[in-house]
C-alpha positions as CSV (number, residue, x, y, z in Angstrom):
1,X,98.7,-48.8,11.7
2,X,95.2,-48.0,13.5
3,X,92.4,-48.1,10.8
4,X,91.1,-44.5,11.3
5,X,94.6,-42.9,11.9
6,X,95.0,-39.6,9.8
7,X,98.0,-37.9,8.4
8,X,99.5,-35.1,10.2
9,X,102.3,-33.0,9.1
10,X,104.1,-30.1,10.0
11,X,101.7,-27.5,7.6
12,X,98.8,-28.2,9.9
13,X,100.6,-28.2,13.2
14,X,101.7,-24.9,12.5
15,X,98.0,-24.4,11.5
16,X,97.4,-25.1,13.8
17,X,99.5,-23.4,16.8
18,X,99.2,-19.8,14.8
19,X,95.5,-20.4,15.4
20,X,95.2,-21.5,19.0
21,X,98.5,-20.6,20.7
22,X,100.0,-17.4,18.2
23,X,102.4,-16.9,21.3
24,X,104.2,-19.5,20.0
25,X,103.4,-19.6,16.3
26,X,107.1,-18.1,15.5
27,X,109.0,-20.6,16.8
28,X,110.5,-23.0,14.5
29,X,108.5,-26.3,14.4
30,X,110.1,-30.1,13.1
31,X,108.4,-33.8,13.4
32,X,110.6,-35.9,15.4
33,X,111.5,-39.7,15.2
34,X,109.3,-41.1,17.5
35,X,108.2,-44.2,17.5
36,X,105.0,-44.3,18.6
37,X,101.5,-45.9,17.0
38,X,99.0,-43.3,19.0
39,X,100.3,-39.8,18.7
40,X,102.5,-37.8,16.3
41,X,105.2,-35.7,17.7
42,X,106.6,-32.5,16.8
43,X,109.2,-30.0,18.7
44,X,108.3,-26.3,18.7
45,X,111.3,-24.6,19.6
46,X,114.0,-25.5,21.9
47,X,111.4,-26.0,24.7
48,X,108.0,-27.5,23.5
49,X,106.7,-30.6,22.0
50,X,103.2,-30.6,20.4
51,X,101.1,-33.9,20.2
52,X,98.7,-34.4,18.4
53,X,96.5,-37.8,18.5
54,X,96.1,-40.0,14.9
55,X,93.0,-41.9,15.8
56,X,89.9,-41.3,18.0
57,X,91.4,-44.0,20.7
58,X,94.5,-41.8,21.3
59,X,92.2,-38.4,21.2
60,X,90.1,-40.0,24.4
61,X,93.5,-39.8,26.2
62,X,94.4,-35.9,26.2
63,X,91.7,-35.3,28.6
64,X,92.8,-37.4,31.5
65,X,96.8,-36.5,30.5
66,X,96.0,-32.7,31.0
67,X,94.2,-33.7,34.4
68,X,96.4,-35.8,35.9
69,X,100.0,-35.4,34.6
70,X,100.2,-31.9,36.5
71,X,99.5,-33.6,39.4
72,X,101.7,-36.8,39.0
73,X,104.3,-34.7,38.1
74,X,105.9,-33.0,41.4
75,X,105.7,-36.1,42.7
76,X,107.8,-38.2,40.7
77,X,111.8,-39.1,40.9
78,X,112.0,-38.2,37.1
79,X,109.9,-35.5,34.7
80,X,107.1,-36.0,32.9
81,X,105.8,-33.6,30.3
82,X,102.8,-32.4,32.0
83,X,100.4,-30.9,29.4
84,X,100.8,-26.8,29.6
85,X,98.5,-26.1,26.9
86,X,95.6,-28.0,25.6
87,X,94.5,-27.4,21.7
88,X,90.4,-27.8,20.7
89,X,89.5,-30.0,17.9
90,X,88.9,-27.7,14.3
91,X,87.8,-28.1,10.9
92,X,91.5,-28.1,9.9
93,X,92.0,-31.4,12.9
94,X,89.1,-33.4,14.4
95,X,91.1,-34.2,17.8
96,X,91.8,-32.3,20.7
97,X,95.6,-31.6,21.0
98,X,98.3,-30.4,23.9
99,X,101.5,-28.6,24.1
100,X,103.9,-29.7,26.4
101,X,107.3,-29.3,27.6
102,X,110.5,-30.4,25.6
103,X,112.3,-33.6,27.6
104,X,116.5,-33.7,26.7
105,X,117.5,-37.3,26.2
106,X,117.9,-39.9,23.9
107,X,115.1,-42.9,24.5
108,X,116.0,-46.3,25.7
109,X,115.1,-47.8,22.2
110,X,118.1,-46.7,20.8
111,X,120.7,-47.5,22.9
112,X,121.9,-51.3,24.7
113,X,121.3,-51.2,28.6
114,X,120.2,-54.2,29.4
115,X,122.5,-54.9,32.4
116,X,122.6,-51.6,33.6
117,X,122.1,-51.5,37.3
118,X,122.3,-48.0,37.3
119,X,119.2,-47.3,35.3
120,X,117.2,-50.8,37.0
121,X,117.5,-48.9,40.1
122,X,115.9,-45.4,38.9
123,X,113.3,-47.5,37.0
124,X,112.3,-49.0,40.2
125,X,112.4,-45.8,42.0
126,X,110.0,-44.0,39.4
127,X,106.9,-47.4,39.7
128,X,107.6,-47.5,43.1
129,X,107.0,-43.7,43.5
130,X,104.1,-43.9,41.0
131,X,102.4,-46.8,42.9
132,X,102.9,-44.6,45.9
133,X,101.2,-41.7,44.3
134,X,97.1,-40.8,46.4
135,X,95.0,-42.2,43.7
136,X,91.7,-41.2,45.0
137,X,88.9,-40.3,41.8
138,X,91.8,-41.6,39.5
139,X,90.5,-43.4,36.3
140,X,90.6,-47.4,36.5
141,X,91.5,-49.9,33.5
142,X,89.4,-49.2,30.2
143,X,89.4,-48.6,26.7
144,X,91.2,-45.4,27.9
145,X,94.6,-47.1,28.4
146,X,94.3,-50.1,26.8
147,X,92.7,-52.2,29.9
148,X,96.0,-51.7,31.4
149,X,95.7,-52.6,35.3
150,X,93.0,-55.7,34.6
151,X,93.4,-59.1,36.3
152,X,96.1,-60.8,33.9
153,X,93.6,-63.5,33.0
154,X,91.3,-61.4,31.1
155,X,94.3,-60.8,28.5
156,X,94.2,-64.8,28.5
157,X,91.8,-65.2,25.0
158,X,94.1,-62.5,23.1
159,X,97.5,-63.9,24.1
160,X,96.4,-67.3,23.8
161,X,95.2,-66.2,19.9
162,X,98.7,-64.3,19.3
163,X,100.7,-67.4,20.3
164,X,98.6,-69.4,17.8
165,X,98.8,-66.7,15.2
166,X,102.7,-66.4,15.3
167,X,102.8,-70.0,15.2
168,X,106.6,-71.9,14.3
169,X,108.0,-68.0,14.2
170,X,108.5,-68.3,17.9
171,X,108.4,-71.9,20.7
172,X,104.9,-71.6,20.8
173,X,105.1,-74.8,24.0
174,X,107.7,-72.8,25.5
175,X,105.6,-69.4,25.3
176,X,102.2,-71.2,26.0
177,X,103.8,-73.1,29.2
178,X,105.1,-69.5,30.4
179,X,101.8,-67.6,30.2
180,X,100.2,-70.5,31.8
181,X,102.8,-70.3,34.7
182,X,102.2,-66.3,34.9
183,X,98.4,-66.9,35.1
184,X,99.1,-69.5,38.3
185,X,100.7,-66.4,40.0
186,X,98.5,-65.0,43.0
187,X,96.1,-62.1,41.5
188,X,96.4,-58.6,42.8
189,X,94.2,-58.2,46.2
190,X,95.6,-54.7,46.9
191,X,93.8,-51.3,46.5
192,X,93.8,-50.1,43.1
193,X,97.1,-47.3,42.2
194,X,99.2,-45.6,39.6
195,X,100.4,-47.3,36.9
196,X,101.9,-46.1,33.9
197,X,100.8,-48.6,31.9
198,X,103.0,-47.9,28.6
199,X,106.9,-48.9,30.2
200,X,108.2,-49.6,26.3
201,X,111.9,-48.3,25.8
202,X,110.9,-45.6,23.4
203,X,109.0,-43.7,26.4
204,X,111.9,-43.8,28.6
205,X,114.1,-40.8,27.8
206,X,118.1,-41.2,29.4
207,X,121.0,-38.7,29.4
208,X,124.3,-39.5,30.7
209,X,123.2,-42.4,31.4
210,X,120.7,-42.0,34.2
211,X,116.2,-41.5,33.9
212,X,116.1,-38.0,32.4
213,X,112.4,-38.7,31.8
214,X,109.2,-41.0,31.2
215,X,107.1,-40.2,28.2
216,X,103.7,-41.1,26.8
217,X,100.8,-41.3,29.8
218,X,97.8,-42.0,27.8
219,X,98.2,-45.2,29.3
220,X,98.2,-43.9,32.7
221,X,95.2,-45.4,35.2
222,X,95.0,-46.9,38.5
223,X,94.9,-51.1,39.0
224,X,97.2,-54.3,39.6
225,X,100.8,-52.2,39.0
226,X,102.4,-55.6,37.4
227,X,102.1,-54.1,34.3
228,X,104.9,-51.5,34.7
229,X,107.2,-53.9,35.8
230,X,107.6,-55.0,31.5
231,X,111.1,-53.5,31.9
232,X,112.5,-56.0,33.1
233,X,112.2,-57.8,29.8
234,X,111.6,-55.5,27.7
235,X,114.8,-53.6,28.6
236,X,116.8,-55.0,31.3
237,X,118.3,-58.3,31.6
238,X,121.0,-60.0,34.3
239,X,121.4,-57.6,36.9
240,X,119.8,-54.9,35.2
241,X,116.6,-56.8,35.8
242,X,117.9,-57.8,39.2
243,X,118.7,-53.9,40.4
244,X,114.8,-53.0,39.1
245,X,113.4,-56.1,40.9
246,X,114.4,-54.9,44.2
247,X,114.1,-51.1,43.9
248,X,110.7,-52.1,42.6
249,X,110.0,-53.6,45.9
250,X,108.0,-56.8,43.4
251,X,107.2,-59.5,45.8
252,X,107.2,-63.0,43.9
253,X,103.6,-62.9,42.6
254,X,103.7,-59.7,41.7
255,X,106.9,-60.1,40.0
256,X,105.2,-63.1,38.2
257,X,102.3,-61.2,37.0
258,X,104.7,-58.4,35.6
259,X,106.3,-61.2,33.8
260,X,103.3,-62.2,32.0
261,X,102.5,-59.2,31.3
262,X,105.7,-58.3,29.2
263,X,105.1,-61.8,26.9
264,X,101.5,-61.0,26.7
265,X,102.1,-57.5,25.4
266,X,105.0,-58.8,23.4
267,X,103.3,-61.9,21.8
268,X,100.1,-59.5,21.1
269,X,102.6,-56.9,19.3
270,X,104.9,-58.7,16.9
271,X,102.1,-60.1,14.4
272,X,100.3,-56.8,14.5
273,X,103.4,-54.5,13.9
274,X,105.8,-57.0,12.3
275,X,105.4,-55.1,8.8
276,X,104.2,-51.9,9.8
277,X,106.7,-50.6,12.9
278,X,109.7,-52.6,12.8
279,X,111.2,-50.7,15.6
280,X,108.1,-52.3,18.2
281,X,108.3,-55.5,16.4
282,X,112.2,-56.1,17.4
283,X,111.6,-55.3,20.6
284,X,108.6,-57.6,20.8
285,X,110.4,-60.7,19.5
286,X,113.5,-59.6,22.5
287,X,111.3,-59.5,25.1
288,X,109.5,-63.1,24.0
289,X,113.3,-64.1,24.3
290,X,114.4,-62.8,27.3
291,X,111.2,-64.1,29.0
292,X,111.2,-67.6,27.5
293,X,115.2,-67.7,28.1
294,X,114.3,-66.9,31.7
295,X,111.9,-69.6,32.2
């Protein structure tokens, strides 16, 4: 849990929406599930989601979503809820807000796909057509998205810290000897592009088993695109993994990188939300699996 996050419930989103969008104020408004540690997440109708930021990290990120998602959006294999209404901060809420539309599916966190090809293959499709994406004036890596897009080395000091931190819970040789091959891998010499920056299965939405949508872009920048290759551990496995290599296009460095990535992310996550997000955690300690069983 951040340290400045604030409590939002459904009284004040509907406060909310009568106020600054009474076109929609009627329709019936429920939290949802999600899993998320940034935003809170309410449906407004059959068609509409509201999101609202819980700290002033996550409130810097509506902004840039409202700019750029609209634009990302026609140009991608699978939707993305592209902000169609943006909510001003007021005495009842601090943050700027958006309304957005409604996604069908069931997220990736709550079903077991790690071998499917099918869905390696659209996940590859979507980074490949993101990294494709004119990124001209787009923002780079900051406290924006988490430093998403850096060189991998300047995650090196935290990662290094979280494997010393989780101590005998995990192989802490193993893990160190890992992130030490990752950072060995060529850096990114490319022009900077689209990244999503936030691949965790609870922002990938599926429905009848193929991408119905990709969630969650307050990560979103421009930099080294390793870091949206995470699904393949943090999802995928055997030829899951395999199907998403190639229809990611990942040449061996970059594939390297991507690996890295997923531990670092993963090794950084599990003390910090082992007691308050269990749902993150479990997924933290798989992916420190599936990367270690790989090496």
């Amino acid at each position: 849990m951040h340290k400045d996050e604030i409590e939002i419930d459904v009284g004040l989103v509907a406060h909310l929406v009568e106020a600054q969008f009474p076109q929609w104020a009627r329709l019936p408004l429920s939290r949802t599930g999600a899993h998320g540690t940034d935003h809170a997440i309410f449906r407004l109708g059959d068609d509409l989601a509201v999101r609202l930021p819980r700290h002033p990290g996550a409130a810097e990120q509506v902004e840039k979503e409202g700019r750029w998602s609209p634009w990302l959006a026609p140009r991608l294999p699978a939707p993305i809820p592209a902000p169609m209404g943006r909510g001003a901060p007021s005495e009842a809420y601090p943050y700027p807000w958006s309304i957005s539309p409604w996604l069908e599916g069931e997220t990736a966190a709550e079903l077991e796909l790690s071998g499917d090809v099918g869905l390696g293959r659209e996940l590859g499709a979507f980074v490949t057509a993101l990294r494709s994406t004119p990124a001209e004036n787009a923002p780079g890596p900051g406290q924006h998205n988490a430093w998403r897009g850096v060189a991998l080395k300047a995650r090196d000091k935290a990662t290094r810290r979280a494997i010393d931190e989780l101590g005998d819970r995990i192989d802490s040789k193993a893990a160190l000897a890992a992130w030490e091959a990752a950072l060995d891998a060529p850096a990114w010499e490319a022009a900077s592009v689209w990244l999503h920056g936030d691949l965790m299965p609870s922002n990938l939405l599926l429905r009848d088993g193929h991408l119905a949508g990709v969630l969650d872009f307050g990560c979103m920048g421009v930099g080294d695109p390793a870091c949206d290759l995470i699904p393949g551990w943090n999802l995928l496995a055997g030829e899951g993994r395999a199907a998403f290599r190639e229809a990611s296009g990942a040449d061996e460095a970059s594939w390297a990188r991507g690996r890295g990535w997923a531990l670092s992310v993963a090794l950084i996550q599990l003390p910090y939300y082992q007691d308050s997000n269990p749902v993150i955690a479990a997924n933290a300690r798989r992916t420190i699996g599936q990367v270690l069983g790989e090496a």
